[in-house]
N, C-alpha and C positions, 0 to 999 in steps of 0.2 A: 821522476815524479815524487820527489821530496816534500814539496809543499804546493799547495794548493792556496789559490788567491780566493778568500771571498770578496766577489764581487759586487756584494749587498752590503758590505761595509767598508769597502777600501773601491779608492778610484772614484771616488763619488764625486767629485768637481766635473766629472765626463757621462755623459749623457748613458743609461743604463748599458746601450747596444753596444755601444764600444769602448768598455771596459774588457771584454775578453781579449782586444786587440791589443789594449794598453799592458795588459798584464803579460803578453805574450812578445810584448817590446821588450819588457822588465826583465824577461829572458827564462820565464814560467812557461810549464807547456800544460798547465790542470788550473781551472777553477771550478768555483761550486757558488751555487745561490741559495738564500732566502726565496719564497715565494715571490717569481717578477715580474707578475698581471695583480689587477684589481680584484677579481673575481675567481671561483675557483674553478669554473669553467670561460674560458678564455675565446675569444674569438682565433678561427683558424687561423687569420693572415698575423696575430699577435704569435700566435707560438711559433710561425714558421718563421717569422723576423728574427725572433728571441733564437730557436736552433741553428740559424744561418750566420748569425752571430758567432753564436758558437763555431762553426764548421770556418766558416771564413776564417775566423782568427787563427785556426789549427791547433785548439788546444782542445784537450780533454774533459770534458763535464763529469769533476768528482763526485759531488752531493748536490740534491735540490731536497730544498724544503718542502713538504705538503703545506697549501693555504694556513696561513697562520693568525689570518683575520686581521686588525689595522694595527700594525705592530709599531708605528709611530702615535699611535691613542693608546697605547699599553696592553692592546690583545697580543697576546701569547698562545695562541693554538686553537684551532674546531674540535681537537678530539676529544675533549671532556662537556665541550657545548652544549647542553640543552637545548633547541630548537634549529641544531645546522646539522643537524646528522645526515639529511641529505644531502644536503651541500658538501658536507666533507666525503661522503662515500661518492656523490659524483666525481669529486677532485681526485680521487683516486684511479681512475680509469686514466685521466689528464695526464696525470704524473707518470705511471708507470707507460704511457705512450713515448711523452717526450724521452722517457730513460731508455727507452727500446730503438730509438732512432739514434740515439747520440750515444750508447754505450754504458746509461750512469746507470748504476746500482745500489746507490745508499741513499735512503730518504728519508731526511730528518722530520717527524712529527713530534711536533709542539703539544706540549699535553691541554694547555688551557687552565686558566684562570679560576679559581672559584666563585662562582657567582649566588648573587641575592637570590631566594625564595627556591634551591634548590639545594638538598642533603648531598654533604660527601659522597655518601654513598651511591644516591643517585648518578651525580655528575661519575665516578669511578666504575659504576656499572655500564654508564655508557663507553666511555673512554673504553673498557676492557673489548668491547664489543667492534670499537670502530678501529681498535688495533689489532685485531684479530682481522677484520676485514681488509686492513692496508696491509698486511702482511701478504696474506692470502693473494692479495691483486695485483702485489709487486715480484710471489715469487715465480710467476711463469717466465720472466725477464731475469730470474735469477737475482733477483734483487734484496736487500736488507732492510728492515726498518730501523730506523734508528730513534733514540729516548734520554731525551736529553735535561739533567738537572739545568735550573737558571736562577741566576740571581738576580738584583735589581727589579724584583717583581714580585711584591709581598702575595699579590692571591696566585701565587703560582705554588701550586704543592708538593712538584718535585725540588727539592734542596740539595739533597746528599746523592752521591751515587748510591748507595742502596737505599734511597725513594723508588729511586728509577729502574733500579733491579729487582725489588720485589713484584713491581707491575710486570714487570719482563716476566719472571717468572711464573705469574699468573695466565700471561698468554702463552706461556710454553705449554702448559698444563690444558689450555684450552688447544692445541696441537702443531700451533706453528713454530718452528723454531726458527727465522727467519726476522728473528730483531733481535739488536743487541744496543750495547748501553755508546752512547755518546760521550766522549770523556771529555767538557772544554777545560782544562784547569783553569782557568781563568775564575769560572762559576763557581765552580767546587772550592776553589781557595777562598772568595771573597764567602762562600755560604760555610766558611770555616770546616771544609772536610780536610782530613790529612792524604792530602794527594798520593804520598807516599806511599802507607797502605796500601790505597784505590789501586794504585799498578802494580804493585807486588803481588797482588790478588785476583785482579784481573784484566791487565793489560792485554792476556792473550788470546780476552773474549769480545776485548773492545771492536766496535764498527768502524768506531771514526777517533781521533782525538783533533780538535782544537786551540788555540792558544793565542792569551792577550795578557800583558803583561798586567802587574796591581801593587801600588793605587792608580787608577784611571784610564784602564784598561788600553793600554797605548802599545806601541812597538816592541819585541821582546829587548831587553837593557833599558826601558823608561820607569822600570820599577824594582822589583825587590824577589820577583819569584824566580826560583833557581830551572825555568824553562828546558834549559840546555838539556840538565841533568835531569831533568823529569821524561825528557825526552827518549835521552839515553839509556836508562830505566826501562820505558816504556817497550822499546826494540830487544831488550836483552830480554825482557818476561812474554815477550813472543809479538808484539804487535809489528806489523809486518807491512799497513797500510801510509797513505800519504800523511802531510801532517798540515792541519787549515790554519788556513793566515786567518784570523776570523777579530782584528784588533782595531782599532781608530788612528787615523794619522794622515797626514795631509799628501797627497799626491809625490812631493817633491822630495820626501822627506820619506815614505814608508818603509824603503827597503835598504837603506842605506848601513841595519844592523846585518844584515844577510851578506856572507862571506860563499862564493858558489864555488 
């Protein structure tokens, strides 16, 4: 379980359900998703499609996102939201069910966007509150949360890995210590952090790492980031977990840089 296929951005010419299959042809035995219903409480026969998916294929469910609101109209997360607080703390029960029948334990929450007619502060106060509650909900499954810088997303306020560390921080202090930081190089390069550092300092606290290459976030070799070695880095300062395919490229053509 070296790498894990996300199937929220790669396979996408094939209908949602049977991308886990496809990825498992590719000769992967892990993938992980974005959030894969409309809503954040999901009808039953959608989830048990969605984990039979899973199970059929034979592969491992690494990471699922929490609801992240309409991510192709530029939402980027409920947990800083203003008016979905229950919506995201119902999606909470959702999440840590499906991770309790299929094995997953990392879930990536999306911080959310800043929005008109409401203070940082405010939106931050809640965020602290509703990652405290994901944490809490996910760790009786032995589960992590995960917190993840983004680029390509000016009202999004996580940038740096330590944007995303000091929130962390803050909910360790409120008592769970069952989230850790999301490392995608991808985000962190193009939001100008020095990757390098970020691993040398805390690779061994990292949840999850991701990777797409840059400029245009394609296949690792379609750009200019030294991947490999970021990688290799990463394993030697202690990280220990799978590594997410998480990049853009066409079906025929995705894996073709992958040497197994």
């Amino acid at each position: 379980m070296t790498y894990t296929v996300n199937c929220s951005i790669l396979l996408t010419e094939l209908p949602l359900l049977e991308r886990p299959a496809a990825a498992a042809a590719a000769g992967f035995d892990a993938v992980e998703f974005w959030w894969p219903f409309a809503d954040s409480v999901p009808a039953d026969k959608d989830v048990d499609a969605f984990e039979a998916a899973i199970k059929d294929a034979g592969v491992q469910l690494t990471g699922l996102n929490f609801n992240a609101g309409d991510m192709p109209a530029g939402d980027r997360g409920l947990v800083s939201w203003k008016g979905r607080c229950s919506e995201f703390k119902d999606n909470i029960d959702v999440v840590a069910g499906i991770g309790e029948r299929l094995g997953c334990k990392a879930f990536n929450a999306l911080y959310g966007n800043r929005m008109e007619g409401h203070s940082a502060e405010a939106q931050d106060e809640l965020a602290l509150k509703n990652l405290v509650a994901a944490a809490e909900g996910v760790a009786r499954i032995g589960g992590t949360v995960l917190l993840e810088p983004v680029s390509g997303a000016e009202r999004y306020p996580l940038k740096t890995a330590q944007d995303a560390l000091d929130v962390i921080g803050k909910v360790h202090a409120e008592g769970p210590q069952n989230i850790k930081l999301l490392a995608d190089f991808y985000h962190l390069a193009v939001n100008g952090d020095n990757v390098q550092t970020v691993i040398e300092n805390h690779a061994k606290d990292f949840g999850h790492i991701q990777i797409a290459d840059n400029p245009g976030r394609g296949a690792p070799g379609t750009g200019e980031l030294p991947l490999g070695e970021w990688i290799s880095r990463s394993r030697e300062f202690g990280y220990a977990g799978p590594i997410g395919l998480e990049y853009k490229a066409p079906q025929a053509e995705a894996f073709g840089w992958l040497i197994r």
